[in-house]
C-alpha positions in Angstrom: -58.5 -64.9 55.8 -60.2 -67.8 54.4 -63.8 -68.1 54.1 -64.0 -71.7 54.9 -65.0 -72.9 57.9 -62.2 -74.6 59.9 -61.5 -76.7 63.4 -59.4 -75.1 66.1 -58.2 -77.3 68.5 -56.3 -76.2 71.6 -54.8 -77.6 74.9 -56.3 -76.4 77.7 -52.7 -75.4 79.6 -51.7 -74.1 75.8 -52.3 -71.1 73.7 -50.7 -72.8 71.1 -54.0 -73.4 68.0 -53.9 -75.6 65.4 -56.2 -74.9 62.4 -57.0 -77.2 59.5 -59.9 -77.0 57.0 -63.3 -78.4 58.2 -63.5 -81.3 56.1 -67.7 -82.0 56.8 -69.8 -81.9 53.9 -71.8 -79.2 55.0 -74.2 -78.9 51.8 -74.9 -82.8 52.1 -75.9 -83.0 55.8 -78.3 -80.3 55.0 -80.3 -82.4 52.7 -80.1 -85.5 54.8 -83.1 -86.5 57.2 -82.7 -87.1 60.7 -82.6 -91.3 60.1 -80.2 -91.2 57.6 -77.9 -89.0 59.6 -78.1 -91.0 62.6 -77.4 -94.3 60.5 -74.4 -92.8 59.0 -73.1 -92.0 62.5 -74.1 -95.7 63.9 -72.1 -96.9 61.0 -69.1 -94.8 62.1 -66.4 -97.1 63.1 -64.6 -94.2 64.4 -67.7 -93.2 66.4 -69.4 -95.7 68.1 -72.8 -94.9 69.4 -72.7 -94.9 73.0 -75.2 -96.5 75.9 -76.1 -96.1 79.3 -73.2 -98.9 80.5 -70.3 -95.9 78.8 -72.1 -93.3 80.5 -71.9 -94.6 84.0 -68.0 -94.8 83.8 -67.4 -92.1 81.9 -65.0 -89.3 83.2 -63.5 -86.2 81.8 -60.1 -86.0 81.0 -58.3 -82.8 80.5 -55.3 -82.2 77.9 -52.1 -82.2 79.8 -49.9 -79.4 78.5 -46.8 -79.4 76.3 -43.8 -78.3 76.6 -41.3 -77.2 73.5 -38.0 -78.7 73.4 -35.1 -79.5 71.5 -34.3 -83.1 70.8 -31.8 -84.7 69.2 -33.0 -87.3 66.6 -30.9 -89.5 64.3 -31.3 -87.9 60.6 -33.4 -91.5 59.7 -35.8 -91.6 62.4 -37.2 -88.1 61.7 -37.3 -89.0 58.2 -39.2 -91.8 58.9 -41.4 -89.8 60.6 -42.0 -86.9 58.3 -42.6 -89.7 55.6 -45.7 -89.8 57.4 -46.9 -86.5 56.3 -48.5 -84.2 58.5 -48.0 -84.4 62.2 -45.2 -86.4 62.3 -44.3 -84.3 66.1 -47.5 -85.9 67.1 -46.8 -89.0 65.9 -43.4 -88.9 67.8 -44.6 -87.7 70.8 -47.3 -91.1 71.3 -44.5 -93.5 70.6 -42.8 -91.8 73.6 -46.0 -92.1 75.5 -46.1 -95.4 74.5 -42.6 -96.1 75.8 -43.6 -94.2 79.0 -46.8 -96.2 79.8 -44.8 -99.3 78.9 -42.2 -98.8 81.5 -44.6 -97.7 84.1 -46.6 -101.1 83.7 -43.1 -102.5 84.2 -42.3 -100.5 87.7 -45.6 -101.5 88.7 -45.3 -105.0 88.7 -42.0 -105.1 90.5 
């Protein structure tokens, strides 16, 4: 077992855990003060600071669960995928979301 920390994310209908090395610089936050460490975040395009306005509308939303199948992909597609690297089940799995909330919209409106 590794002595480095990692991130375990899990669904909460799944016992299924994904690990993958913590990729903070630990050593670096330490010596940071307060104001640098909160400008770094506000600069965070992935993070944007929140306000009061995102609080009031906020909601939690809990990971649905996932099932394991077998699917039959052409040889190409999951090439394409896995070309991608890491994740590429993920990957798939969003188009087909995608897909899904497309065709729902679609539904809808009839």
């Amino acid at each position: 077992m590794s002595d480095k920390p990692t991130t375990t994310r899990s669904t909460r209908d799944s016992d299924v855990r994904e690990e993958r090395p913590d990729q903070t610089d630990w050593e670096l936050l330490r010596h940071m003060s307060d104001e640098e460490a909160s400008a770094r975040a506000a600069r965070d395009p992935e993070a944007p600071p929140t306000d009061e306005a995102f609080w009031k509308t906020a909601r939690v939303v809990w990971p649905q669960g996932k099932t394991k199948i077998s699917l039959y992909v052409d040889n190409d597609v999951l090439a394409w995928f896995k070309k991608g690297g890491k994740g590429y089940q993920t990957r798939l799995n969003a188009v087909l979301r995608a897909y899904m909330n497309a065709q729902e919209g679609v539904r809808s409106v009839s």
